[in-house]
C-alpha positions in Angstrom: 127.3 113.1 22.0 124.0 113.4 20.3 122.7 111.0 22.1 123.5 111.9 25.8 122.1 115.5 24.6 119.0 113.9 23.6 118.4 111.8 27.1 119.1 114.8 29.1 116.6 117.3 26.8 113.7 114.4 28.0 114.8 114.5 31.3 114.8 118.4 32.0 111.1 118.7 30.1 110.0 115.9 32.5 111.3 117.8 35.4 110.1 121.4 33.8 106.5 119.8 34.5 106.4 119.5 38.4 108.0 122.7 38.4 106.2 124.7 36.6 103.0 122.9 38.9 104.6 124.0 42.4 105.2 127.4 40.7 101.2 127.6 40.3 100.6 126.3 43.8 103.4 129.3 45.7 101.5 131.6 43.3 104.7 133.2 41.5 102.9 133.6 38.5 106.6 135.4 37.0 108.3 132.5 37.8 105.6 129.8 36.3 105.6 131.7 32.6 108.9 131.2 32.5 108.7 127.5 33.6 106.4 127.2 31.0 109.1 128.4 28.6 111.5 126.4 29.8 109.6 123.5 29.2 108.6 124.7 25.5 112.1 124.6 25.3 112.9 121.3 26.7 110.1 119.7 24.2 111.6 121.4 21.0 115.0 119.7 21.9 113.8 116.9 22.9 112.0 116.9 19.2 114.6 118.2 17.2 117.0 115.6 18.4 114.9 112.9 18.0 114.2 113.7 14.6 118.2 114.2 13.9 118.5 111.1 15.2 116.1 109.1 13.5 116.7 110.5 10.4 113.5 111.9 9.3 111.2 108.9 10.2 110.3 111.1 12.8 108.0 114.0 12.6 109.4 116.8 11.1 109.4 120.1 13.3 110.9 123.9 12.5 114.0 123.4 14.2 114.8 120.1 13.0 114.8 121.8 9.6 117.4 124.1 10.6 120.2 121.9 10.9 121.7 123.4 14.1 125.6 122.9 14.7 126.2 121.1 17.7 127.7 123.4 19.8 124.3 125.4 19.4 122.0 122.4 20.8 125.0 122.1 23.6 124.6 125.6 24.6 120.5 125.6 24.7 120.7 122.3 27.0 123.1 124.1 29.1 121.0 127.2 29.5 118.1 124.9 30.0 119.4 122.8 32.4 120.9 125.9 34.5 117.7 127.7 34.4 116.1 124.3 35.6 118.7 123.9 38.5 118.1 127.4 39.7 114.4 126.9 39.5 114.0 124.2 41.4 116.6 125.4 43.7 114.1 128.6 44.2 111.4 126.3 45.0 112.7 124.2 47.6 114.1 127.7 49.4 110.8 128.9 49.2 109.3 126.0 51.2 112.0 126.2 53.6 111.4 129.0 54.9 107.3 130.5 53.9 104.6 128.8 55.5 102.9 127.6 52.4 100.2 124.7 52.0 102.3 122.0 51.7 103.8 123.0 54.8 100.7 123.2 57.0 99.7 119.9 55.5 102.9 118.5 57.1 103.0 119.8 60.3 99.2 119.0 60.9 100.0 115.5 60.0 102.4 115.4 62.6 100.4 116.0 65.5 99.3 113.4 67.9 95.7 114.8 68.1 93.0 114.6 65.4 92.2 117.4 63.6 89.2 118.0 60.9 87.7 120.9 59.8 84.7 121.1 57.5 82.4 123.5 56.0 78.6 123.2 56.3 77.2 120.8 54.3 80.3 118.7 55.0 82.4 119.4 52.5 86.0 118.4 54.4 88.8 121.6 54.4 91.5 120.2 56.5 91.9 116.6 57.3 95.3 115.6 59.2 97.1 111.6 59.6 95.5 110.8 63.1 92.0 112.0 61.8 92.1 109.8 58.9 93.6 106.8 61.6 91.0 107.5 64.3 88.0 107.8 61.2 89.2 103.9 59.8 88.5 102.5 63.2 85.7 104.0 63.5 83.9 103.8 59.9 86.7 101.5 58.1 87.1 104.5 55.4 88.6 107.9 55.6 86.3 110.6 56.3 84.3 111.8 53.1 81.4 113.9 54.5 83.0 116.1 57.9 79.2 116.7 58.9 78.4 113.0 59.0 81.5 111.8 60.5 81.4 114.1 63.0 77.4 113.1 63.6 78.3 109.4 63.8 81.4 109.7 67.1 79.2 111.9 68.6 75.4 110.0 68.7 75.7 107.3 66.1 76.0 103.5 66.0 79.6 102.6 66.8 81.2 99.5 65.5 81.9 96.2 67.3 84.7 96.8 70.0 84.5 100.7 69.9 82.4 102.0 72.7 81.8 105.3 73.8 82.1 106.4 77.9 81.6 109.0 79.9 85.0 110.7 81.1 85.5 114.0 82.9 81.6 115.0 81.2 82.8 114.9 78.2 82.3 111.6 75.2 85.8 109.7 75.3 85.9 106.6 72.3 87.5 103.5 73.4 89.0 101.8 70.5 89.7 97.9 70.1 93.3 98.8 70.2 93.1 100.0 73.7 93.5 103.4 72.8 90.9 106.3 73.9 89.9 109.5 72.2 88.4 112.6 73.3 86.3 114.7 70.8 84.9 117.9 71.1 83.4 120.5 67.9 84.4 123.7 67.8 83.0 126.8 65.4 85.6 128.7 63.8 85.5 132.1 61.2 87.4 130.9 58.0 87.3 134.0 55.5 84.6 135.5 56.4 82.1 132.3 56.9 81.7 129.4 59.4 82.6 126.4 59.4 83.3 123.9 62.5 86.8 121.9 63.7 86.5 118.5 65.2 89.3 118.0 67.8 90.3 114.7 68.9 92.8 114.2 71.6 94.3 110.9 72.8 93.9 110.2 76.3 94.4 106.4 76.4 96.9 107.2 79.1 94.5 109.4 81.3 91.6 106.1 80.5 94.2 103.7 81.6 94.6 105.4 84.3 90.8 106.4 85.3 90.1 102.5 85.1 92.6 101.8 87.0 91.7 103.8 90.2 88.0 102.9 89.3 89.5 99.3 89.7 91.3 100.1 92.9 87.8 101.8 94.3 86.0 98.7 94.0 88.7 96.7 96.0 89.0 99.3 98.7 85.4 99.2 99.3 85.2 95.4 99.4 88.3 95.7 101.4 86.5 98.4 103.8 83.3 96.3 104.2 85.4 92.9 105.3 87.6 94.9 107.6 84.0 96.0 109.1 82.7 92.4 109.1 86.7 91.3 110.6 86.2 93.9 113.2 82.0 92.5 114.5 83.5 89.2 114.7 86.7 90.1 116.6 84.5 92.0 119.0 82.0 89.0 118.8 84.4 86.6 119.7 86.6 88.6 122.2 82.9 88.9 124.0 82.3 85.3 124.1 85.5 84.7 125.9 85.4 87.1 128.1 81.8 85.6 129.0 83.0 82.6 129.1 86.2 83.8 131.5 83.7 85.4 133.6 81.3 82.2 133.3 84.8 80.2 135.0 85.1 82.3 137.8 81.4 83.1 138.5 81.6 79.2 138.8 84.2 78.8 141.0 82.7 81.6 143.2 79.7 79.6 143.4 81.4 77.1 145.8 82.9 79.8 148.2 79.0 81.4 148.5 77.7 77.8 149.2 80.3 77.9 151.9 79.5 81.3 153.2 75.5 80.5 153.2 76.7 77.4 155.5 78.3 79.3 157.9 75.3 81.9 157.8 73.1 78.8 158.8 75.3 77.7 161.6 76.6 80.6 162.7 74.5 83.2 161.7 75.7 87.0 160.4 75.0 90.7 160.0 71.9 91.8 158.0 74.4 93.7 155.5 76.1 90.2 155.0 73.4 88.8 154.1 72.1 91.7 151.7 75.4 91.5 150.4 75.9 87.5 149.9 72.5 87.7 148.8 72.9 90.2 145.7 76.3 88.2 144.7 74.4 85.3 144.6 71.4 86.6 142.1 74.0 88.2 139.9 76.0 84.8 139.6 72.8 83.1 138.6 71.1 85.5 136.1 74.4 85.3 134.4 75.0 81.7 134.4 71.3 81.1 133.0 71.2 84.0 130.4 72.3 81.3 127.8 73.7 82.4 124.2 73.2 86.0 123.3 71.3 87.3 120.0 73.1 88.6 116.9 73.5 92.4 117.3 72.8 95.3 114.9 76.0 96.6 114.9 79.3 96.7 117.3 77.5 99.1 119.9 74.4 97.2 120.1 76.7 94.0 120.8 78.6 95.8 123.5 75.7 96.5 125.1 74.4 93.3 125.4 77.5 91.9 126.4 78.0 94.5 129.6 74.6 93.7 130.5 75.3 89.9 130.5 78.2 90.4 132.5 76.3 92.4 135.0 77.8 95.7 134.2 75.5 98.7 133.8 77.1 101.0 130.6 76.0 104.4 130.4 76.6 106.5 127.3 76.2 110.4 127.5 76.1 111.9 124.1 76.0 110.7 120.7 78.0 107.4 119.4 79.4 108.1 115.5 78.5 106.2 113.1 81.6 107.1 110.4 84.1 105.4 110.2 87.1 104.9 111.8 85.6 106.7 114.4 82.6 103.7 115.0 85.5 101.2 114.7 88.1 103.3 117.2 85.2 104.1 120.0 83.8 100.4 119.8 87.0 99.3 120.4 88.1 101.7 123.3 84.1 101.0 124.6 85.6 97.0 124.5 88.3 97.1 126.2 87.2 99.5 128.9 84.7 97.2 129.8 86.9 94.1 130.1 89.5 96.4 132.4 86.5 97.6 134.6 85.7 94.0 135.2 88.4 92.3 135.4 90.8 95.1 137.0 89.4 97.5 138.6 86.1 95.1 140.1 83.5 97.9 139.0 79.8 97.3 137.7 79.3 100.8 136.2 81.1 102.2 132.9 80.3 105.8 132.2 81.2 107.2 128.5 80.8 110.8 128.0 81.0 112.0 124.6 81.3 115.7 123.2 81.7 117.5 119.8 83.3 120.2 118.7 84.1 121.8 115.2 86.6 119.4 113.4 86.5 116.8 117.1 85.0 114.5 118.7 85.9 113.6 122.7 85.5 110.7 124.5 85.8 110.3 128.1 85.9 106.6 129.9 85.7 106.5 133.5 84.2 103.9 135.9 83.4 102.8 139.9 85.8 100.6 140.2 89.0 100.7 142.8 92.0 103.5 141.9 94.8 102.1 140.2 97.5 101.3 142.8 100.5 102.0 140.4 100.6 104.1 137.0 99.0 101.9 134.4 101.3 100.5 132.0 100.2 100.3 128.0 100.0 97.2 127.0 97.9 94.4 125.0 94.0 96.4 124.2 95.2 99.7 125.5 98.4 100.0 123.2 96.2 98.6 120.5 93.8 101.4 120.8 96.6 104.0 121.2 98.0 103.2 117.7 94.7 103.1 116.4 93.8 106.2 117.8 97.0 108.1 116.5 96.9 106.3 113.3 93.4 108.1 112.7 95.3 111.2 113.6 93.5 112.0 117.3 95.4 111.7 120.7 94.2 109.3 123.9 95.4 110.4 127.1 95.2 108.0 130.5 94.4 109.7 134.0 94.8 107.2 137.3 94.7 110.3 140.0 91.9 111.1 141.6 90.3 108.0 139.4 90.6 106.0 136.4 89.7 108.2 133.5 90.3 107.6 129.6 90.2 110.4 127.4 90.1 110.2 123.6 90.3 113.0 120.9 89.4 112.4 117.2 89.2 114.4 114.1 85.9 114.4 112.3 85.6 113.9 108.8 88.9 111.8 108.0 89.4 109.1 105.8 90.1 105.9 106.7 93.5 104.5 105.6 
């Protein structure tokens, strides 16, 4: 019995210790002088029993001299080890439910976001979990000096794989893990003095993300300037066959003039005839010996060139965009005009007339060629241009009465898809 009396006397005054510590740190200063004779308590048991049982090899002490009965020694342990119970019980209460130190402490470290506040000078108040995590990536060693740390993520020499980018105009940390870390200073009052919090929030997410679209940028533009190179050499090589379409049939026209100047010669003809056989001819010929055309500026430049090799006289009123889609949908329209005025409607003029307004632009397509003997059905280039026209959110409208006319309406200022 003695000897389960004397192991639990060690074991309360070695529990009276902490207690009597987290008493000093709530502050109950009541409560903590009588923790501290509790645990006077605790030692002379734990003293008088050991010298009981060791049978005075031990050091001697007042109340080992006493000879206390048994039941006395039971009852102090029991008092002690009540009082104990209820004191520690106290305690943990009192961190349930006050916001004490401890308790801070805790719920700072649970926080995603770095958090350090330091006096001037650097002397470190508050330092929470992801603060210490972020400052071992960053220095290898938890922050010691808050002044220094906090000089060394904003302007100082970072470590191999950390590196420090511009994000939203503010410094953002990349960290060889892949994470990134905004950090901003901010002052604060702290009884009466100031002193400065360095806030660190993780946005590897928001990073991820910000390279990705960066990413995505640089494609689309590539993407953008091939489509632009795609769309010179589709309207480069839709030219050269349509020269070359027009180069057939100029040729096989060349044997019926040969035929008609014969029968001139035998026969003679009418001055207009002549005029007339005469200007067919010259066309035919300037065409067939204008050779392979020079590599255009742009799509306009190239259209123009092309109409004038194919004998057909273009005139643009108004000013030609330069933006895109709207260079890409009116070069196109411009294209396929041209190749319906010559091969359809057997004109030699192509008038465009172009007009702005706020928020539009208006083109109209009309030419000298013969009236449409039936309503013009979409098809091939013209329903190509429709759905590229609508697709770039404008409208295109087709007139065949009292003439061919071709009316398209753009918005200004839209992005291309």
């Amino acid at each position: 019995m003695m000897h389960l009396t004397a192991v639990l006397s060690v074991f309360m005054f070695f529990a009276s210790v902490p207690l009597s510590a987290m008493l000093l740190m709530q502050k109950r200063r009541a409560l903590f002088c009588l923790s501290l004779g509790l645990s006077a308590l605790c030692y002379a048991l734990e003293q008088y029993l050991a010298g009981r049982l060791l049978g005075g090899s031990h050091a001697q002490t007042g109340l080992s001299a006493l000879r206390l009965p048994m039941w006395a020694i039971a009852v102090l342990c029991a008092i002690a080890s009540i009082t104990l119970t209820v004191g520690l019980w106290r305690v943990y209460l009192y961190e349930r439910r006050r916001v004490t130190p401890m308790s801070v402490k805790e719920a700072m470290d649970s926080l995603p976001a770095g958090m350090l506040c330091f006096a001037p000078g650097g002397q470190i108040l508050l330092c929470n979990a992801s603060m210490s995590a972020l400052s071992l990536a960053v220095t290898g060693e938890e922050p010691v000096n808050g002044e220094a740390f906090c000089n060394t993520l904003l302007s100082g020499p970072l470590p191999q794989g950390c590196t420090r980018i511009p994000l939203e105009g503010e410094a953002v940390y990349a960290l060889p893990d892949g994470s990134a870390w905004k950090t901003t200073v901010y002052p604060l009052l702290f009884e009466k003095r100031e002193v400065h919090m360095l806030l660190s929030l993780n946005v590897s997410e928001v990073y991820r993300q910000t390279q990705r679209l960066e990413r995505m940028r640089a494609d689309l533009a590539a993407l953008e300037e091939r489509l632009k190179q795609v769309n010179r050499e589709i309207v480069a090589l839709t030219a050269e066959r349509e020269m070359l379409n027009t180069r057939v049939k100029i040729h096989d026209e060349l044997g019926t003039n040969l035929l008609a100047i014969k029968r001139l010669i035998a026969v003679g003809g009418e001055q207009e005839e002549r005029r007339a056989l005469m200007e067919r001819l010259r066309l035919n010929l300037s065409f067939l010996q204008a050779g392979t055309q020079a590599s255009a500026a742009d799509e306009y430049e190239l259209l123009m060139r092309t109409a004038q090799n194919l004998g057909l006289q273009l005139e643009i009123t108004g000013v030609l965009p330069g933006e895109e889609p709207l260079k890409r949908i009116l070069a196109t329209a411009i294209h396929e005009c041209v190749t319906n005025t010559l091969r359809h409607a057997h004109g030699d003029r192509l008038q465009v007339s172009i007009s702005e307004s706020p928020g539009r632009l208006r083109a109209v397509f009309t030419n000298n060629g013969l009236k449409p003997d039936s309503p013009i059905r979409e098809t091939g280039g013209l329903l190509s241009l429709r759905r590229m026209v609508e697709d770039a959110g404008g409208s295109m409208k087709i007139e065949t009465d009292p003439a061919f006319e071709l009316t398209v309406e753009l918005q200004k200022g839209k992005a291309e898809n």
